[in-house]
N, C-alpha and C positions, 0 to 999 in steps of 0.2 A: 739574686737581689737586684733591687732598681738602684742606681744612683745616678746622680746631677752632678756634670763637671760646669762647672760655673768658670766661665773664661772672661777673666781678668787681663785688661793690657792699658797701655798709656796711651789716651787718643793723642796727644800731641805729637808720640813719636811716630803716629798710627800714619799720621800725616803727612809724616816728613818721608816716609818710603818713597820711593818710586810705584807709578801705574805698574810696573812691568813684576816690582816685588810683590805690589798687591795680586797682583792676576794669579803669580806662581802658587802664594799663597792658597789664593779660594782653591788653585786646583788641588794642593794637596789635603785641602780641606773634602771636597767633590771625590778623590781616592781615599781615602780615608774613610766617608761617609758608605762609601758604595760597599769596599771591606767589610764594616760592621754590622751593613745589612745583609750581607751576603751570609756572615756567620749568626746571622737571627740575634745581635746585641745590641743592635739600634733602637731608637724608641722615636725620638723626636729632638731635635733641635733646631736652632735659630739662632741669626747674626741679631744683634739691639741696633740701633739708632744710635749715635749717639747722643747722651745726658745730658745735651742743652736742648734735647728735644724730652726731656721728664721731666715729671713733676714727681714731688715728695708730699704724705698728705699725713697728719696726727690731729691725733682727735684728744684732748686735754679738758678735763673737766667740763667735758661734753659740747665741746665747740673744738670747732675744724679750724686746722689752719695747713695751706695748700700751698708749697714754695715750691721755684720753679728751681730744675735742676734735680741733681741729686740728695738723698739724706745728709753726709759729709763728703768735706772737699779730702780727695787721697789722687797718690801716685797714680795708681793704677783705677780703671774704672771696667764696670762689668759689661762685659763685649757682645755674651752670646753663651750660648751653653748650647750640650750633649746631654740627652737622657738615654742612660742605658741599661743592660739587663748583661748582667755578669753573672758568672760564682760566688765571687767571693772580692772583698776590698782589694787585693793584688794584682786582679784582673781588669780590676776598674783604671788604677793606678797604671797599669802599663798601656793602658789604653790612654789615659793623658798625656801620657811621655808623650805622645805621637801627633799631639791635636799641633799647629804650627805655630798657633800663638803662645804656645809654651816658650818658644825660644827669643820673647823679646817682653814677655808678663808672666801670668802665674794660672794656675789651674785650679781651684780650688775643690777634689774629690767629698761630696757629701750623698750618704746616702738615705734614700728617700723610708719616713716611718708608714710602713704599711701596714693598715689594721686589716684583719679579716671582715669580710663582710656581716653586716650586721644583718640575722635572720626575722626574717617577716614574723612578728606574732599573729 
């Protein structure tokens, strides 16, 4: 099964780190990555920007309207995700325990609805 670990963390504490915490960080982000690819359970991921660089877009009775920033203001904002290829929800789960922004945000395990391909008439 595919899931999306959606990583969650505070940019303001994000910021108050030190260069030297952030470095340690990515690296165990880069072992971690390498791991999962090694065991064929990687798919794709990516660090975000951060949300003063998004925009938010709804469409309401057929007019757009386009704010900048995020949908709503919260604690934690969305950092970066993990697409991966497990067994089973457990596997997925212990695979977030690991990701490093778990130990100052939240990881958020969902997984992805996949329809079978739809055949050619």
């Amino acid at each position: 099964m595919k899931y999306i670990l959606l990583i969650y963390h505070d940019e303001k504490q994000w910021k108050q780190i030190t260069e030297a915490e952030r470095e340690k960080m990515y690296r165990e982000y880069r072992q971690l990555r390498e791991q999962l690819i090694s065991r064929r359970q990687y798919i794709d991921g990516s660090q975000l920007h951060l949300t003063r660089e998004s925009h938010s877009v709804r469409v309401r009775d057929g007019k757009p309207l386009v704010t900048d920033g995020p949908f709503a203001e919260t604690h934690e904002q969305l950092g970066g995700y993990f697409l991966i290829e497990v067994k089973d929800v457990q596997d997925a789960i212990a695979i977030a325990k690991q990701i490093p922004s778990a130990r100052m945000g939240t990881i958020e395990v969902r997984p992805l609805l996949e329809r079978a391909a739809e055949a050619n008439a």
